[in-house]
N, C-alpha and C positions, 0 to 999 in steps of 0.2 A: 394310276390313270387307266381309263377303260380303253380297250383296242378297237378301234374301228371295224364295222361289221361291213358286208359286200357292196349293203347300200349305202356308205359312206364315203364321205369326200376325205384325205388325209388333208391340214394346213398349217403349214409350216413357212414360217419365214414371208407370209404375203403368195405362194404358191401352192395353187391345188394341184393334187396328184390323186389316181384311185386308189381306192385302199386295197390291200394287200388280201385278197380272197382262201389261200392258202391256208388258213388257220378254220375258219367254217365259225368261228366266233359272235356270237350274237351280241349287239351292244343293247344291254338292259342294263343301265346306268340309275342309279335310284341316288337317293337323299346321302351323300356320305363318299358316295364311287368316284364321283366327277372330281376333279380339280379343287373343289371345295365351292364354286361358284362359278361358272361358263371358262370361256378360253382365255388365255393370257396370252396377247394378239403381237405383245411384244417384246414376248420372251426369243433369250437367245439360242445359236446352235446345238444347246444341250439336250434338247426335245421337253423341254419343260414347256413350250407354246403349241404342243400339238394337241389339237382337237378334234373333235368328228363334226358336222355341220350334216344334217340331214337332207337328202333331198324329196324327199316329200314333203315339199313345204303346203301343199294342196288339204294336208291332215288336220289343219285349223280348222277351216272351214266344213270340213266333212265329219268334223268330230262336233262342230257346232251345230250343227245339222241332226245328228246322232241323236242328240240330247235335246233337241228344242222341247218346247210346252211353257206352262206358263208354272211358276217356281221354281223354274227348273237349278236355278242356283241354290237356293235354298239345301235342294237336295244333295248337295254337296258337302264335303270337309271343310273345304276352302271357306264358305261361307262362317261356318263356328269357328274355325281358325283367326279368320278378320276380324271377327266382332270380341274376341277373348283378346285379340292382340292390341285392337285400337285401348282397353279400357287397360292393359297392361301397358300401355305408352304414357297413358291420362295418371297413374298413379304414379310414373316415374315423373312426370312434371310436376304432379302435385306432392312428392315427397322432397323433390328437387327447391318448390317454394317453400316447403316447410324447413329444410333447411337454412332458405335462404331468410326465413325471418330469425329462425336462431340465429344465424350469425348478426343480425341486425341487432337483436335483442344485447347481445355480447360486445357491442360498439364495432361492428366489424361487417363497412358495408363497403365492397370494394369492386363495381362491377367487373370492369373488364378481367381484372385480377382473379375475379371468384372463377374464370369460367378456365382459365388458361391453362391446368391444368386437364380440364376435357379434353383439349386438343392437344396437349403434349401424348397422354396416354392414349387416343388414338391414333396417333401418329406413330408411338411406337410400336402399336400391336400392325396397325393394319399397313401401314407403311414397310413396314420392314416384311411382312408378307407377301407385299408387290413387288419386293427389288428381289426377294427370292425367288416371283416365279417371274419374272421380265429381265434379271439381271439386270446391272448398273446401265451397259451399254443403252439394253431395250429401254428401261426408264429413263434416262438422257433423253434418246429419242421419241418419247412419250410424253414429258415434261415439252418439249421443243415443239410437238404438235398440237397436243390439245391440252396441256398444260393451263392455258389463259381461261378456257369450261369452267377449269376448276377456280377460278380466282374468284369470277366472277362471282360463281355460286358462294365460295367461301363469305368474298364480301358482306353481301348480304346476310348471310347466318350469322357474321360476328355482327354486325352492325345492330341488325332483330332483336339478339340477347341484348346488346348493349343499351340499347333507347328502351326497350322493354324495363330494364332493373332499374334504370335510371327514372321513368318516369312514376314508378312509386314512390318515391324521393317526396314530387312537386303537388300531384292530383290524388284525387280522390279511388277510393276502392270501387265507389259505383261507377266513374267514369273507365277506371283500367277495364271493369267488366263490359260495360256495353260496347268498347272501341275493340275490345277483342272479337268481336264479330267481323269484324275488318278481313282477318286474311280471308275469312270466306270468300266475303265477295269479289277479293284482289285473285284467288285463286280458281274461282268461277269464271270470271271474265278473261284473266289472263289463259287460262285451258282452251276457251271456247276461241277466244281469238287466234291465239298463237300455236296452238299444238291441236287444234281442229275438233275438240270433242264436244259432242251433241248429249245434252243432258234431257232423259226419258223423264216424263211429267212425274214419274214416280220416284223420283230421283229428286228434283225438285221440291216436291210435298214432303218427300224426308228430314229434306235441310227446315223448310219451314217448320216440322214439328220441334226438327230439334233444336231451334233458336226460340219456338214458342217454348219448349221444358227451360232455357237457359233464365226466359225473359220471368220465368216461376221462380224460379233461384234467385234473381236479382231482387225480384217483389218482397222473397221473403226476407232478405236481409235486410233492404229499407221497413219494412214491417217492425221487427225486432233490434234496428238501432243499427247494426251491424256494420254499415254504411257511414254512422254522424259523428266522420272527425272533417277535421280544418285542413283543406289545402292550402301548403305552400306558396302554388302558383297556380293555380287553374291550367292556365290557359299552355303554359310551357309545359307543363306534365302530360295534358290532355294531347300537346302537338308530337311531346316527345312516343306518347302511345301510339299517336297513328301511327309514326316513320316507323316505328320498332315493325308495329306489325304488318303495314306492308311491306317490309323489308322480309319478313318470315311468308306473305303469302309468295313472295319472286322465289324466294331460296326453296320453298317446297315444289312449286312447278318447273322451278329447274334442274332440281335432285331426281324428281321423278321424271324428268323426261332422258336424264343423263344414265340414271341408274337401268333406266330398263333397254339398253341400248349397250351399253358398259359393267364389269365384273362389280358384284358389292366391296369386295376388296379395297377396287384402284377407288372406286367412290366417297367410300369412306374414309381412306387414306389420306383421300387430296381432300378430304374437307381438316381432317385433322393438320396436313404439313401446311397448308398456303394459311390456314383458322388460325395456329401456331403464331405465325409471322404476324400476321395483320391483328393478332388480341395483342400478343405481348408488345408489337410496337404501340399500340391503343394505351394498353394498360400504364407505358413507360411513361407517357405523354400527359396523359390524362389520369390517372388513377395515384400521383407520388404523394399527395397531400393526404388525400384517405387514408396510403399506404403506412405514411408516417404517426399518423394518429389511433392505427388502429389497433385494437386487442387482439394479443396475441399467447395462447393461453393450450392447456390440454384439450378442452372442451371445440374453441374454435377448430384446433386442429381436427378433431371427430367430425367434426361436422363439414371441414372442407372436403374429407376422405368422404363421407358418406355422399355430397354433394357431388362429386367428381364421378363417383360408381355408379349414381342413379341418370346422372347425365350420358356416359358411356353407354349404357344400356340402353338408352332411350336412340340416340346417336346409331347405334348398332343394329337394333332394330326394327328403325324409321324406313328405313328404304325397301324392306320388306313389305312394308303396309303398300310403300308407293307403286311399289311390282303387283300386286296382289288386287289393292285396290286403285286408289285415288289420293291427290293431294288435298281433292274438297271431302272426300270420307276419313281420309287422316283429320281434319280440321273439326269435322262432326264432332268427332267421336274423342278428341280432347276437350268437348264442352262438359263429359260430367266430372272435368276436374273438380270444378267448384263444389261439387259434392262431397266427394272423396275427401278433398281440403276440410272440409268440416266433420265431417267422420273421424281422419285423425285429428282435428282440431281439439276434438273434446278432451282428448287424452294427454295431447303435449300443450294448448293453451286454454283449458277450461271453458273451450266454446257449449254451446247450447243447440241441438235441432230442432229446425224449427217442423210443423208439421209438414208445410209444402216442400220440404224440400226430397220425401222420398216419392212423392206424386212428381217433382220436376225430373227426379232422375229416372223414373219411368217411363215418362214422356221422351225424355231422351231416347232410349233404349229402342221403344217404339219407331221412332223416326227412324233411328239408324236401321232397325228390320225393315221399313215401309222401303228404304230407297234405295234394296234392293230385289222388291218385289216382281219388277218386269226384268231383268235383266236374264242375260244368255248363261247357259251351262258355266259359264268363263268368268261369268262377272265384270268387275274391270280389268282385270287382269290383261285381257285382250286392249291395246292401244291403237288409236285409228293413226297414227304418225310410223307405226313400226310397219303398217303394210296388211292386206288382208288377211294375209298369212301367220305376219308375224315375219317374214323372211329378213326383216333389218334389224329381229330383237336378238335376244340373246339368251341362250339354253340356259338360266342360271335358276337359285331359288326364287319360288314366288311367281315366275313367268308364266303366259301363257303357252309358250312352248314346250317347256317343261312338262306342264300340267298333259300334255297333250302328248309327246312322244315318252315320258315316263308318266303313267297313270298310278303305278307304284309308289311316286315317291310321297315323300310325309306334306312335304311342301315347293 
C-alpha cells in the first residue's frame, strides 16, 4: 500500500484525518502500487481500507487545459490502448461464438448452462478478492447497501446472454446481425438521457461509419449465400434478439456508470456472485431438457473450458474499456466481430472471404479513429456524472483521475 504524502487526506473507516507529515514521503503511485484498483471503502479495522484521496481535485481541469488542441487524444497511449483493447474484446466474443457453434455442432446447446460457469469463476477470483480486502463484516455491509446495484445490473447481463443464444435457435443470421445494432442505439439514448453525456458531431459520424462497415459485412454475406438458411420462427427469434440486446445495451450503461464510481474488483465480483444465482436458478428451470439430451464427451468438455476463459477475459476486461472509454465505443468496436468470425471461420468451418469484407473491416477501424477526433486530452475517460473534476470518481485503472494524478502509470 502506498503511504499518504502531506497533500493527502488519510480514510479510514468513513473518517478523514491528515496524513501523517513526519515521514516527507511522496505518493507516486503508478500501475501495480495502489491496492490493485482505488480504495476498499469497506474494508475493516485492519487498515486494509486505507487510502489517499487527493485534494487537488482542481488538476482535471487544469491538466485538460494543459493539453487542449485539436487531436490532442490522439496523442496519447490511452488512445492506442482503447482501440488495441476494443478489437481484443471483439475476438473474445468472436472466439466465445465459435465455441459456441462447436458445441452446437456436438448436440450440445444449453444456454444458460453454457455461461454458468463464467460466473462461478468469476466469483471465485474476484469475489474472494473483495472479502479479503473488505472482510466479511465490511461485505455484509456492502452487500446490505448497495448490493441491489449490483442485481440489477447482474440481471440484465444474464438475461442479454440468455435471449441472445436463444434466439439463434428461432431466426435467421441476417436478422441476429442487423438487430445487433440495437444495444447501440439503447446505449446512446440511455447515456444521453440518464447519465447526461453529450455526444460531439464527431463522435456520431464515427458510429455512422461504423454501422455503415457493418452494413458492408452484412451485404456481403447475403451476396455469397451466407445468410440462406430457414427460420424456425421469424418472428420469436427476431423478438427474442431485441430483448437479449437491449437487455446488454442497460447492463453496459450500468456497468460503466458503476464501475467508474466503484473498485473493478467489487464490480466484477458482484456481476459474477448475484450472475451465479440468477444463471444457475435460470439454467435449473429452463435448461433440464437440453441438459438431459445433450452430449457429453472429451471434445465438448474442451470447448466448455475454452468457452468459460475467453468469456472471463472478456468479463475482466470490459469495465476497463468502460473507464477508458464508453459503453457506445465498447459497442462500436465489437462490430468487427463479424469479421474476425470469418477469418477464424475459414480455418475451423471451411468458410470463404468474401472481398468486401476487408474494406468493411476498414471502414470500421476508420470510424472508430473518426469518433475520437475532437475529443479532450482525456478522451472519454473523463465522465460528466462523476463531477468536473472527477471528485465522485475513483483513483482506479483506466480513470480519468488516475490518468491525471499518475501520469506514469501504464493505464
Amino acid at each position: 500500500m502506498v503511504l499518504p504524502s502531506a497533500d493527502d487526506k488519510v480514510v479510514m473507516g468513513g473518517i478523514e484525518s491528515p496524513a501523517d507529515t513526519s515521514s516527507g514521503i511522496k505518493n507516486e503511485a503508478v500501475l501495480g502500487q495502489r491496492e490493485l484498483d482505488g480504495p476498499a471503502p469497506y474494508a475493516g479495522p485492519n487498515g486494509a481500507g486505507i487510502t489517499t484521496t487527493s485534494t487537488g481535485t482542481a488538476a482535471v481541469t487544469a491538466y485538460e487545459q494543459r493539453a487542449a488542441g485539436r487531436f490532442a487524444y490522439f496523442k496519447t497511449r490511452n488512445f492506442y490502448i482503447v482501440l488495441v483493447l476494443g478489437q481484443v474484446l471483439s475476438l473474445c466474443i468472436t472466439g466465445t461464438n465459435t465455441f459456441s457453434g462447436l458445441l452446437a455442432q456436438e448436440g450440445n446447446s444449453i444456454p444458460a448452462f453454457q455461461t454458468f460457469f463464467n460466473y462461478v469463476l468469476l466469483n471465485l477470483v474476484y469475489t474472494s478478492y473483495t472479502l479479503y480486502k473488505y472482510g466479511f463484516k465490511g461485505y455484509a455491509r456492502f452487500l446490505l447497501k448497495d448490493g441491489w446495484k449490483y442485481v440489477i445490473l447482474s440481471f440484465f447481463d444474464v438475461e442479454g446472454n440468455y435471449f441472445v443464444v436463444l434466439a439463434y435457435r428461432y431466426t435467421t443470421i441476417l436478422s441476429t446481425q442487423l438487430i445487433n445494432y440495437w444495444p447501440i442505439v439503447v446505449v446512446v439514448i440511455l447515456s444521453f438521457l440518464v447519465l447526461k453525456v453529450h455526444y460531439h458531431w464527431s463522435q456520431v459520424l464515427g458510429i455512422i461509419i461504423c454501422v455503415s462497415g457493418m452494413g458492408l459485412l452484412i451485404a456481403s454475406d447475403h451476396i455469397t449465400g451466407a445468410n440462406d438458411t430457414l427460420a424456425l420462427d421469424q418472428l420469436k427469434g427476431d423478438l427474442f434478439m431485441l430483448l437479449g440486446s437491449s437487455c446488454y445495451g442497460f447492463s453496459n450503461v450500468i456497468e460503466e456508470f458503476l464501475v467508474s464510481e466503484r473498485p473493478l474488483y467489487e464490480t466484477v465480483g458482484q456481476i459474477g456472485f448475484w450472475g451465479m444465482i440468477i444463471n444457475g436458478a435460470q439454467a435449473g428451470i429452463f435448461d433440464r431438457e437440453s441438459f438431459q439430451t445433450a452430449v457429453w464427451d472429451g471434445n465438448v468438455a474442451g470447448y466448455l473450458v475454452g468457452y468459460t476463459l475467453l468469456l472471463f477475459t472478456f468479463y475482466s476486461l470490459a469495465p476497463i474499456m468502460f473507464r477508458m472509454s464508453s459503453a457506445a465505443f465498447f459497442n462500436i468496436s465489437l462490430l468487427t466481430g463479424t469479421f474476425w468470425g470469418v477469418v477464424i471461420g475459414v480455418r475451423v468451418f471451411g468458410l470463404t472471404i468474401h472481398f468486401l469484407y476487408p474494406i468493411a473491416f476498414v471502414l470500421i477501424l476508420v470510424g472508430l479513429i473518426v469518433y475520437f477526433v475532437m475529443l479532450s486530452v482525456l478522451g472519454e475517460s473523463k465522465k460528466p456524472w462523476l463531477g468536473e473534476n472527477q471528485e465522485r470518481g475513483i483513483d482506479g485503472i483506466g480513470t480519468a483521475k488516475r490518468r491525471v494524478e499518475h501520469p506514469d502509470a501504464i493505464v
